[in-house]
C-alpha positions as CSV (number, residue, x, y, z in Angstrom):
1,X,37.5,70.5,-180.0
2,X,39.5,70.9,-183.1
3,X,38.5,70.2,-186.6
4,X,40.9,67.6,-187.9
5,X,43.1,68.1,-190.8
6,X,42.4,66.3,-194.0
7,X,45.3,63.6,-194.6
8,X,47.2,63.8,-197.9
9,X,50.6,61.6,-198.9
10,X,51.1,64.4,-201.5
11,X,50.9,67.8,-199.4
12,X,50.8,67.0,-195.5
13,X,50.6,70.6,-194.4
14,X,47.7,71.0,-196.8
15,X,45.5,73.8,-195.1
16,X,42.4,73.0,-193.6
17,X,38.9,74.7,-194.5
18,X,38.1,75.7,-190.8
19,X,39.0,74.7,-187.5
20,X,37.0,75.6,-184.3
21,X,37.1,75.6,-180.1
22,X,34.2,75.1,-178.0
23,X,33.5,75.1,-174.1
24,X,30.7,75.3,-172.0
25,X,27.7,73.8,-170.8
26,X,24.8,71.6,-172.2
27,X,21.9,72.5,-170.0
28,X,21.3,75.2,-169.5
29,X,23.8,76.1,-173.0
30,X,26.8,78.4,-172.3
31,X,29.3,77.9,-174.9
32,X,32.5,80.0,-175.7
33,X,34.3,79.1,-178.8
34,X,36.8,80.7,-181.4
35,X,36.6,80.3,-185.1
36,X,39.9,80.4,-187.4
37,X,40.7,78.6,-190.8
38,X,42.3,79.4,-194.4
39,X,41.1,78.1,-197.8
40,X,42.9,78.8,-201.3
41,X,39.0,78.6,-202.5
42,X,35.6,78.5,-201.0
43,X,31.8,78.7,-202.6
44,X,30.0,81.3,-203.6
45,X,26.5,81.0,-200.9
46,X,23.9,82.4,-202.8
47,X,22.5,85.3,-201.2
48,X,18.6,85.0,-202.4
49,X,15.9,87.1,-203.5
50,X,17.8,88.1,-207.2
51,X,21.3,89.6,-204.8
52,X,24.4,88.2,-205.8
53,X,28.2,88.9,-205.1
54,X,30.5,89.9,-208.0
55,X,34.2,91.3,-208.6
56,X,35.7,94.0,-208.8
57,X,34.2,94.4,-212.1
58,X,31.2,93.8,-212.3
59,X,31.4,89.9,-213.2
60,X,28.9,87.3,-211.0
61,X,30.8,85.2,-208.0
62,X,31.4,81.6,-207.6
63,X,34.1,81.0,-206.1
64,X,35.9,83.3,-203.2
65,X,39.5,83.0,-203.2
66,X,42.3,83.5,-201.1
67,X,39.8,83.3,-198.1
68,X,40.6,83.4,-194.6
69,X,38.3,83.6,-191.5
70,X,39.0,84.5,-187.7
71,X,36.5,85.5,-184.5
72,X,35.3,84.5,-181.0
73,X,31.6,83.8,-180.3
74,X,29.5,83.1,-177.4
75,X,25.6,81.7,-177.4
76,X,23.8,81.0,-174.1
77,X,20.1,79.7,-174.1
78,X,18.0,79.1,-171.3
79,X,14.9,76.9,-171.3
80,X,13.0,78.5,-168.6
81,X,12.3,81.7,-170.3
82,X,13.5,80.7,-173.9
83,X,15.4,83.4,-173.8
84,X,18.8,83.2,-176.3
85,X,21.8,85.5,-176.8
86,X,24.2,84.9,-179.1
87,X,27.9,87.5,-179.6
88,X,30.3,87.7,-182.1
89,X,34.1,89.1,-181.2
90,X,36.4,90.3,-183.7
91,X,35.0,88.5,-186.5
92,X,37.3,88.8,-189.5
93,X,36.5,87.4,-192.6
94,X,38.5,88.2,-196.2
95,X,39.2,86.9,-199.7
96,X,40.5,88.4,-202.7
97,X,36.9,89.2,-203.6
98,X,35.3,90.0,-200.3
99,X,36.6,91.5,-196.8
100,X,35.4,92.5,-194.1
101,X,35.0,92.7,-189.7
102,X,32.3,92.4,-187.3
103,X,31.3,93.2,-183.4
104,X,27.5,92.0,-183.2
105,X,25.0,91.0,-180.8
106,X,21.8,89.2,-180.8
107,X,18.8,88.2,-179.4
108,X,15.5,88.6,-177.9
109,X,14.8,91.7,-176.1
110,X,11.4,91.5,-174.5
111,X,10.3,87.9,-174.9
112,X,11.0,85.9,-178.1
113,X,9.0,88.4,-180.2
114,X,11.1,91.4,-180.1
115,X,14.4,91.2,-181.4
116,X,17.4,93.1,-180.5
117,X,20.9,93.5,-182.9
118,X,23.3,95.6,-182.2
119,X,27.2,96.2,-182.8
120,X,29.6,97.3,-185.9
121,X,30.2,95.8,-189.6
122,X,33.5,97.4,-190.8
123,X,33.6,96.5,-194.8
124,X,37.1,96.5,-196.4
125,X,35.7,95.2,-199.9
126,X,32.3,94.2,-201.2
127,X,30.4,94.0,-204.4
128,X,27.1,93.2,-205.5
129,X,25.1,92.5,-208.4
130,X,21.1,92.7,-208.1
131,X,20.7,89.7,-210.8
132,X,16.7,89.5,-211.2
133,X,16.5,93.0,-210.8
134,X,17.5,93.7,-214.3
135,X,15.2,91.3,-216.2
136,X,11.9,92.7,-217.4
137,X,9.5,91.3,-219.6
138,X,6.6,93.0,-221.7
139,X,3.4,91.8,-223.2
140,X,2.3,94.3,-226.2
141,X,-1.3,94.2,-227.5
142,X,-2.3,97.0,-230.0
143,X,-5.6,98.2,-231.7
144,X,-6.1,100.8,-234.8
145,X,-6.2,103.9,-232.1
146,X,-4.1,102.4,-229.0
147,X,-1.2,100.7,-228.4
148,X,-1.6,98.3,-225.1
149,X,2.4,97.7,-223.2
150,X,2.5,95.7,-220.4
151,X,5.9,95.6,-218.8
152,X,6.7,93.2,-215.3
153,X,10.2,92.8,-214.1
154,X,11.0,89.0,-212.7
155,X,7.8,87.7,-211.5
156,X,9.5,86.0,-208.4
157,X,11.7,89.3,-207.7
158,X,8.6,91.4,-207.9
159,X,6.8,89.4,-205.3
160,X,9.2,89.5,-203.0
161,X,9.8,93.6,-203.2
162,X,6.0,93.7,-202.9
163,X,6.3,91.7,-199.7
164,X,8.9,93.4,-198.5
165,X,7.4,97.1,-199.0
166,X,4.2,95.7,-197.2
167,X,6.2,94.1,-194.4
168,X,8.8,97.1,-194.1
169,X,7.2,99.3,-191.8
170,X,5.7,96.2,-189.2
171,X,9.4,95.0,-189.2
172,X,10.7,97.9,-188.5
173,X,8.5,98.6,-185.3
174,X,9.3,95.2,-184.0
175,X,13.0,95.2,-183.9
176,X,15.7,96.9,-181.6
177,X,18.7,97.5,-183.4
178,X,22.2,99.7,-182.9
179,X,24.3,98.7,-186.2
180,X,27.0,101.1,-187.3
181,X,28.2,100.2,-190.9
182,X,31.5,101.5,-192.9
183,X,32.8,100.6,-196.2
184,X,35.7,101.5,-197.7
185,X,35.6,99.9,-200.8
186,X,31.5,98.7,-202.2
187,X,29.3,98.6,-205.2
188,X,26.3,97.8,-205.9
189,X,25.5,97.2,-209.5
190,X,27.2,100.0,-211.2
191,X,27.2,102.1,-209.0
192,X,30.6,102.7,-206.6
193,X,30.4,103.5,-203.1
194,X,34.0,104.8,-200.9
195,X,34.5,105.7,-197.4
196,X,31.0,105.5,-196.4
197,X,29.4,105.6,-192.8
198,X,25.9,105.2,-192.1
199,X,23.9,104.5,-188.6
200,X,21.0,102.3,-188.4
201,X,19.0,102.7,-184.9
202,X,15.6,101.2,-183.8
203,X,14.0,101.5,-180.4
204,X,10.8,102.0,-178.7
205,X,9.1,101.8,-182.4
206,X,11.3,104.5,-183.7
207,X,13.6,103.3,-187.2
208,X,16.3,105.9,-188.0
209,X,18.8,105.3,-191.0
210,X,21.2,107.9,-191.7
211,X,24.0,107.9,-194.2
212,X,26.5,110.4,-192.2
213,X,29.1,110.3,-194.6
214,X,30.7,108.3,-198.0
215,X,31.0,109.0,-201.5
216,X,28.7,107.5,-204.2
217,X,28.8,107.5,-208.1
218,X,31.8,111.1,-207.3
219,X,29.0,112.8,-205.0
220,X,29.0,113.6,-201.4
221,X,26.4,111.5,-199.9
222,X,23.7,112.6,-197.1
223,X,20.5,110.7,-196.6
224,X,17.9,110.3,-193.4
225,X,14.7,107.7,-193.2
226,X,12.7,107.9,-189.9
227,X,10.0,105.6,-189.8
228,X,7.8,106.2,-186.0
229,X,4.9,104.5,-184.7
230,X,2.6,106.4,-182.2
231,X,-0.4,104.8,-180.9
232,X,-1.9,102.5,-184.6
233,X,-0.2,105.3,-186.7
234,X,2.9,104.6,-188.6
235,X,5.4,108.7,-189.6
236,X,7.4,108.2,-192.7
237,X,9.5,110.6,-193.3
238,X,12.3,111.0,-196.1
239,X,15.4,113.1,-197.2
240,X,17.8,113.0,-199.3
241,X,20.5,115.6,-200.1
242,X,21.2,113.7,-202.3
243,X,20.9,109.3,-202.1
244,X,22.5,107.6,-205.1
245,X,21.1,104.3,-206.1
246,X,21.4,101.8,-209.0
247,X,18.5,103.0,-211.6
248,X,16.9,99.2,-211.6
249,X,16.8,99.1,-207.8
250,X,15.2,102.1,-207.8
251,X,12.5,101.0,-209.7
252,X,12.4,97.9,-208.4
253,X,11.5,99.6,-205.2
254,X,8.8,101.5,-206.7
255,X,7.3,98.7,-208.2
256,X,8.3,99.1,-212.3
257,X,10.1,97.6,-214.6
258,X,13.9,98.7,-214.7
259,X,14.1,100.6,-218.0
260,X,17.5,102.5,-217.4
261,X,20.9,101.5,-216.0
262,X,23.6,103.5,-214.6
263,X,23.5,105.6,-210.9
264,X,20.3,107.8,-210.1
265,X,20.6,110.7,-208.2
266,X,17.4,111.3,-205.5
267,X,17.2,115.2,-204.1
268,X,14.0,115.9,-201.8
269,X,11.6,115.4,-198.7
270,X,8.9,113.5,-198.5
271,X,6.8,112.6,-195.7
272,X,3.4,110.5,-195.2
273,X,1.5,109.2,-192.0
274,X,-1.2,106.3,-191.9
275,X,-2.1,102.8,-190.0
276,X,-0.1,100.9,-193.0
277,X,2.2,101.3,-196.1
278,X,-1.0,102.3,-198.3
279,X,-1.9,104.5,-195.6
280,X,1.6,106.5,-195.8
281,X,1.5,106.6,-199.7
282,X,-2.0,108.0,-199.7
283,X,-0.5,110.5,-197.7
284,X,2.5,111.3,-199.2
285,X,3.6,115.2,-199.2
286,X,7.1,117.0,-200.5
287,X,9.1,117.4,-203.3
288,X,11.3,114.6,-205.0
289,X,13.8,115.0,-207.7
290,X,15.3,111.7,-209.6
291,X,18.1,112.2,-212.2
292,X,20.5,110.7,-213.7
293,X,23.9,111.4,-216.3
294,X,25.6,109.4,-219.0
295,X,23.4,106.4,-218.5
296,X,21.2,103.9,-220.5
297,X,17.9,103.7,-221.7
298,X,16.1,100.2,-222.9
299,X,15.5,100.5,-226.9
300,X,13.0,98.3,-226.3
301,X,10.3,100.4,-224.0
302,X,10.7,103.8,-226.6
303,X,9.8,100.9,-229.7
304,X,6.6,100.0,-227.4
305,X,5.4,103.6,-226.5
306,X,7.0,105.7,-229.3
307,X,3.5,106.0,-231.7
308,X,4.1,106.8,-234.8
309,X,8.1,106.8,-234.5
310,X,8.1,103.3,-233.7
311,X,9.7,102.5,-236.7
312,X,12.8,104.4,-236.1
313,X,13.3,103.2,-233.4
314,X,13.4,100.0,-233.9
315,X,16.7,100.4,-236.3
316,X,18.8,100.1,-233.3
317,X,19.2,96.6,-230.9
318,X,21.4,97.9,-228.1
319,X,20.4,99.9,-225.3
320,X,20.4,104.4,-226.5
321,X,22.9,106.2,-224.6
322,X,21.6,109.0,-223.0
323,X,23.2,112.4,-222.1
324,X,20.7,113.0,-219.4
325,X,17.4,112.2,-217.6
326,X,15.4,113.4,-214.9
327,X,12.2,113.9,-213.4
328,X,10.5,116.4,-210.4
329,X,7.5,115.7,-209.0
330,X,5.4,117.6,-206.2
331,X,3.5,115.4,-204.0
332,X,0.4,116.4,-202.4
333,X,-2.0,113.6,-200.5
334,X,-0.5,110.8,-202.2
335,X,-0.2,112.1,-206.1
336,X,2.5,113.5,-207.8
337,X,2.5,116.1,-210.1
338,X,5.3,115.9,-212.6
339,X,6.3,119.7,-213.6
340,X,9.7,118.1,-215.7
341,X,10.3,115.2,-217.2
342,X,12.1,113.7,-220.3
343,X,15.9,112.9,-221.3
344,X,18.5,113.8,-224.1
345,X,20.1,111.6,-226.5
346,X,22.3,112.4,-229.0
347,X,19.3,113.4,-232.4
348,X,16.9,112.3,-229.4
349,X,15.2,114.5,-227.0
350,X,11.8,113.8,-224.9
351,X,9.9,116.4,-222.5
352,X,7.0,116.5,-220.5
353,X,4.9,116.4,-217.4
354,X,1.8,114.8,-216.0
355,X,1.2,112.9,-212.6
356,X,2.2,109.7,-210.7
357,X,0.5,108.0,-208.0
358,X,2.6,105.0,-206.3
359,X,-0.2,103.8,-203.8
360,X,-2.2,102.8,-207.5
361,X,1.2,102.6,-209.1
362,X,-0.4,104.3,-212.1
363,X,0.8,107.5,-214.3
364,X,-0.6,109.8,-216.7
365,X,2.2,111.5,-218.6
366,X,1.9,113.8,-221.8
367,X,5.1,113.4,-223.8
368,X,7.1,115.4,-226.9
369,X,9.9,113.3,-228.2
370,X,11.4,114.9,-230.5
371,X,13.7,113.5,-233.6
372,X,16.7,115.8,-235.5
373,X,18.6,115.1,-238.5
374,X,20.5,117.2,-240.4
375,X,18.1,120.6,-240.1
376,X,14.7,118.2,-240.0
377,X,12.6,117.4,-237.0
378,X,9.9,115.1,-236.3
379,X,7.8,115.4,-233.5
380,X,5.6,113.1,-232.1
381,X,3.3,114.5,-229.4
382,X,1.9,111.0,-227.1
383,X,-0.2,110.0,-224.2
384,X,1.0,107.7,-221.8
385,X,-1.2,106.7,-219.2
386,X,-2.6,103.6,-216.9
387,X,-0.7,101.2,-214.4
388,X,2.7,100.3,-214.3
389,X,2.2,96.8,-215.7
390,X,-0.1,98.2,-218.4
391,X,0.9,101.2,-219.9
392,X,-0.8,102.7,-222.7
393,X,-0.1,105.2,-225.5
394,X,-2.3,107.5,-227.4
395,X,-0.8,109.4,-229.9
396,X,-1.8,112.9,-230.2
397,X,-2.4,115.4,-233.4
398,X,0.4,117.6,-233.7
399,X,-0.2,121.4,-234.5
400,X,0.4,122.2,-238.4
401,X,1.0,118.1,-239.2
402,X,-0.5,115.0,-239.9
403,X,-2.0,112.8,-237.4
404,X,1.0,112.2,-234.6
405,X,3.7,113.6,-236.6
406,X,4.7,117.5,-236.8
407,X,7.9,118.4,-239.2
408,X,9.7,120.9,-238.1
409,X,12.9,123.5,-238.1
410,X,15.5,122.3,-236.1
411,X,15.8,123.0,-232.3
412,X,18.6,123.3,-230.9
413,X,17.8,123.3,-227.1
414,X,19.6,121.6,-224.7
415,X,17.1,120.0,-222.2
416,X,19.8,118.7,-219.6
417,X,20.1,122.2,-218.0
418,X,17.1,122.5,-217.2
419,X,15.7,118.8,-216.1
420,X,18.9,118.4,-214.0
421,X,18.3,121.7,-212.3
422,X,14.3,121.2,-211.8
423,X,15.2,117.8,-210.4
424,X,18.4,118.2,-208.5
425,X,16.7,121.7,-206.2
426,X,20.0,123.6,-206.2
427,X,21.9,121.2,-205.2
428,X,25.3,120.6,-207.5
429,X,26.2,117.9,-208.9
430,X,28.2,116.5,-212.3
431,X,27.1,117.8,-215.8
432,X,26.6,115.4,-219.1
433,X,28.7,114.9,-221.7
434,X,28.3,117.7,-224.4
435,X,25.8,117.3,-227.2
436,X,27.3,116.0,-230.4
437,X,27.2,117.5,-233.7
438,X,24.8,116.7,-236.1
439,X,27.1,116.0,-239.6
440,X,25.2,113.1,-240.5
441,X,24.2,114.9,-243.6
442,X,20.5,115.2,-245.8
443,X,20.5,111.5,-246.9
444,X,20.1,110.7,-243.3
445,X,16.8,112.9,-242.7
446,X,15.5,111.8,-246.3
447,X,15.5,108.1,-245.1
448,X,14.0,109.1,-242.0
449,X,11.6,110.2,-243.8
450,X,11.0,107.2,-246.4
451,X,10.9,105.2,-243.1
452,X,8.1,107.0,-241.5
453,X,6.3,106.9,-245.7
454,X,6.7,110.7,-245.9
């Protein structure tokens, strides 16, 4: 049958929303049908869990434009073994905003409990925004020795990631899958994505995802996650040479709250074995480098953790541009021991190391930020340790100065060289703006100084 067109007096070849064909039989069902329409404007469907569909730059969807939509499908059912399949031919679907084709299969398998997907999804154009992703929150209680911060991301969101990471490796054991994705033109977040090809495949309780080819953030891409079940045992294994993601997904994933923005690059292997998720993380073996250039850090967390430099930095309200950031970690049963870690700013440097452990998503990190103004420094040697949600900072007494605070020459090392190349293994990848000069004069460091009541 054919969807009827709307009648108008004013525009009689307005264009219809949709129009559809079907054929086939009831019982048992066997339909054909074909799928065609145009629209000047269609809705925004939300896509849940945070995930949302944006333009070209950057700005939240509601309204697709210029959309058209083509494609043949087929569904059969039969009641006697409940078994379903339904196909999609030549799907097409395009807007100003959004575009892309289809070939996909679905259905049960082996009974109505395994699934089986398979076929191609050909992007032209897509963007997408993580929404709930990039709120956080914080709680901040203090005593005379200790400052208390508790920092959550979205309530809902982090629910539903902690769902998922527990459900992740059951799903992925219980579903058959052959998809082959491209994309042209995608985003997610900030972060751009161009000619990329990746292979998802799951069978017999194997999961492979590869990325085989693409461009992210101006780096050649090259990823693999296996994920194999033998007998009760789940085989995680990871690498990445390198994976860029959006910096708040990425911590999403992990379970913290999304303190920078901008593209991180992962470089490393990592592998873990057990019955369930906490089972692999206990395990977890291999190196892992995260870094990332010319991005953002929240003022807000430095205020929180920063000890006695607190009041500095809360001068500032936006978010402190960094040069670089980056982190290496060797992981060894589960824990990971951080041998670099810390970020440059411009007058703002932090270094450090310490250990992580995701299965008790806690840390224990000794930290030297470090504050130059015209020929001074101020150092502030800290201790931050305990959960993710409930961070806590010691400060600790600096060699030659007062309780927390050390001043100093000035330094003039540049830390990106060495975090990026500690956390990036020898693999290449785009340097950080240069440092810039520090003309900002004596009064500058002399305020500095009234600030902190020196």
């Amino acid at each position: 049958m054919k969807a009827p067109a709307p009648q108008s007096t004013n525009n009689a070849d307005k264009e219809i929303p949709a129009g559809f064909h079907l054929a086939g039989t009831v019982s048992p069902t066997d339909i054909s049908g074909s799928l065609s329409g145009v629209a000047p404007a269609l809705p925004v469907v939300a896509l849940g869990g945070g995930w949302s569909l944006a333009d070209d730059v950057g700005r939240e969807l509601s309204i697709l434009h210029g959309v058209s939509m083509s494609g043949d499908f087929h569904f059969t059912h039969s009641s006697g073994d409940k078994k379903w399949n339904a196909f999609i031919h030549n799907g097409a679907f395009s807007s100003d905003e959004l575009s892309f084709q289809t070939e996909l299969a679905a259905g049960p398998e082996n009974g109505v409990s395994q699934w089986k997907l398979g076929g191609t999804l050909d992007i032209s154009q897509a963007h997408l925004i993580s929404g709930n992703l990039q709120n956080f929150g914080k709680r901040l209680g203090t005593s005379k020795a200790k400052s208390a911060v508790k920092l959550s991301p979205d309530e809902e969101t982090r629910k539903a990631m902690e769902e998922a990471r527990e459900t992740a490796l059951s799903n992925a054991s219980s579903t058959s899958a052959d998809i082959r994705l491209t994309a042209k033109d995608f985003s997610v977040d900030d972060v751009a994505y161009h000619d990329l090809a990746a292979h998802f495949l799951s069978q017999n309780g194997a999961t492979h995802f590869e990325i085989t080819k693409g461009v992210g953030d101006n780096q050649a891409l090259s990823g693999r996650l296996e994920v194999t079940k033998q007998d009760q045992n789940y085989h995680f294994a990871l690498q990445a040479s390198p994976v860029i993601l959006p910096s708040q997904l990425l911590f999403e994933l992990f379970g913290a709250p999304a303190v920078l923005s901008g593209a991180s690059e992962l470089v490393g292997h990592l592998e873990g074995q057990g019955h369930d998720l906490n089972g692999v993380l206990s395990t977890l073996t291999g190196k892992l480098g995260a870094s990332t250039i010319d991005s953002s850090l929240k003022r807000q967390i430095l205020v929180d953790l920063a000890g006695p430099l607190r009041a500095i930095f809360k001068l500032g309200s936006k978010d402190i541009p960094l040069r670089c950031a980056a982190a290496a970690a060797s992981f060894n049963n589960g824990r990971g021991d951080i041998s670099a870690f810390g970020f440059e700013a411009s007058h703002l440097s932090l270094t450090g190391n310490g250990w992580i452990s995701p299965i008790q998503q806690s840390l224990d990190l000794r930290l030297n930020p470090q504050m130059s103004y015209a020929g001074e420094v101020v150092n502030s040697p800290l201790e931050v340790s305990g959960e993710f949600g409930d961070l806590k900072t010691v400060a600790l007494r600096a060699s030659g100065g007062p309780l927390g605070l050390q001043l100093g020459g000035a330094n003039n090392t540049d830390n990106c060289k060495s975090l990026l190349s500690a956390a990036r293994m020898g693999i290449t990848g785009p340097e950080p703006k240069e440092a810039a000069d520090d003309n900002k004069g004596e009064k500058v460091a002399s305020g500095l100084l009234r600030i902190l009541g020196l």
